[in-house]
N, C-alpha and C positions, 0 to 999 in steps of 0.2 A: 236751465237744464235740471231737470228734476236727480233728486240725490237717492241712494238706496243703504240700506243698513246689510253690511256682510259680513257673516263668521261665521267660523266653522266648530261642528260639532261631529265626533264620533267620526271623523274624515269625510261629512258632507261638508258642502259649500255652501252655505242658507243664502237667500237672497229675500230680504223685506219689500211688500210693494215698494211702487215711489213714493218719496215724501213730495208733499207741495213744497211749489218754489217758493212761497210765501213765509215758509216756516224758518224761522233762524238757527246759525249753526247752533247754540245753545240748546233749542228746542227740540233740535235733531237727538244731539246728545242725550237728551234727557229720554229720548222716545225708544232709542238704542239701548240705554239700562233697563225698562221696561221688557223691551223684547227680543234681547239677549240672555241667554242663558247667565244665573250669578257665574262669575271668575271666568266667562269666556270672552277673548277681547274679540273687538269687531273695528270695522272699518266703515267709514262713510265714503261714498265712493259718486262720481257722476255717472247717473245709469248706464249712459250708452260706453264710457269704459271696459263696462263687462265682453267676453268673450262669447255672445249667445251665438255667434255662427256656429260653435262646437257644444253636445250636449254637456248638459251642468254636473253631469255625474265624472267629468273630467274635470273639472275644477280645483284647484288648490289655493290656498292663500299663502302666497314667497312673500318674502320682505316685503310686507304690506301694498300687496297687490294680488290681481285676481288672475292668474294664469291657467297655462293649460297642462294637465299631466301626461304627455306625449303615452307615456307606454298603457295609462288608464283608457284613455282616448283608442289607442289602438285596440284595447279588449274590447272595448267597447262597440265599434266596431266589424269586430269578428263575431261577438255575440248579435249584433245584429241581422252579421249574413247569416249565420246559422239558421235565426229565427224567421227572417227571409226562403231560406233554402225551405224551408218544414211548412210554411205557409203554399207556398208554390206545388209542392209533393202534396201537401192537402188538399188544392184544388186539382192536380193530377187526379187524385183518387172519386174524387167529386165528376170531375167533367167525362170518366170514362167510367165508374161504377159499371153503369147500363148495359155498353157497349161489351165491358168483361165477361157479366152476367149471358149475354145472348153466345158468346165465344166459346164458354161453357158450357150453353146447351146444343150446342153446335147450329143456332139459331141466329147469325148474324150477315148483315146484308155484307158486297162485295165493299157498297160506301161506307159503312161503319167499319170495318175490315180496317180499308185504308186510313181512314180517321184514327182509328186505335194505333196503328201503325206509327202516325204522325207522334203520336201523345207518347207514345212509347220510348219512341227515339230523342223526343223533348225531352221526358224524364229523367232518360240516360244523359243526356247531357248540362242538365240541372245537376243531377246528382257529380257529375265530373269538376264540377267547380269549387278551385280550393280555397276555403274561407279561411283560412288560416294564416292568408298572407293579406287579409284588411288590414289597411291602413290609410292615413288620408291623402298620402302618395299616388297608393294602388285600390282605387276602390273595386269593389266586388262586382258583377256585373252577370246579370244572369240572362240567358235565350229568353226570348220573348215568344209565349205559349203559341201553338198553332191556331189555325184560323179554323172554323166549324163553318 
């Protein structure tokens, strides 16, 4: 099982490639002083240990182990819906431009009408979702955009 070098710096969680399975604990050690910050301790660890199902920006090192920091994890999370929600309102604004533009000039078909209509009411309900309650209990969950 290949092995990995982890400490923490500044409240990251580093995680070094794998070492080969070839290389002896000694050799590891010596590779860890190397690519350890000096006075920071680190841990040798078997890779798949780690908790990669959850992003690494929620990581902690507890008594010499690589856990998960439940309420980091949660920000993390909600910042994701957020940046989800702004992505989706971005393609909003992209897939209906056109159709506003013609709404405007009071130049628009009854099918674009209806389409804008569709998009409309997508966006209203995009925007109705509360990201504030991500977590990995309740994940976030957004309407899936209308069909053209």
């Amino acid at each position: 099982m290949p092995k990995v070098i982890v400490f923490e710096v500044g409240g990251a969680v580093m995680v070094s490639t794998p070492v080969q399975k070839e290389v002896s604990g000694l050799q590891i050690e010596e590779a860890a002083k190397i690519a350890v910050p000096l006075g920071v301790g680190f841990l040798i660890m078997d890779s798949e240990d780690l908790p990669y199902r959850y992003p690494q920006q929620s990581w902690e090192i507890v008594e010499d182990a690589v856990s998960v920091n439940r309420e980091n994890l949660s920000k993390i999370l909600r910042d994701e819906a957020e940046e989800k929600r702004n992505e989706l309102l971005s393609m909003y604004q992209k897939a209906t431009e056109n159709w506003r533009t013609d709404l405007d000039l009071d130049d628009i078909s009854d099918a674009d009408r209806t389409n804008l209509k569709s998009w409309v009411a997508w966006r209203k309900s995009v925007e109705a979702v509360d990201t504030s309650t991500a977590s990995e209990e309740t994940p976030v969950e957004f309407p899936a955009p209308p069909a053209i």
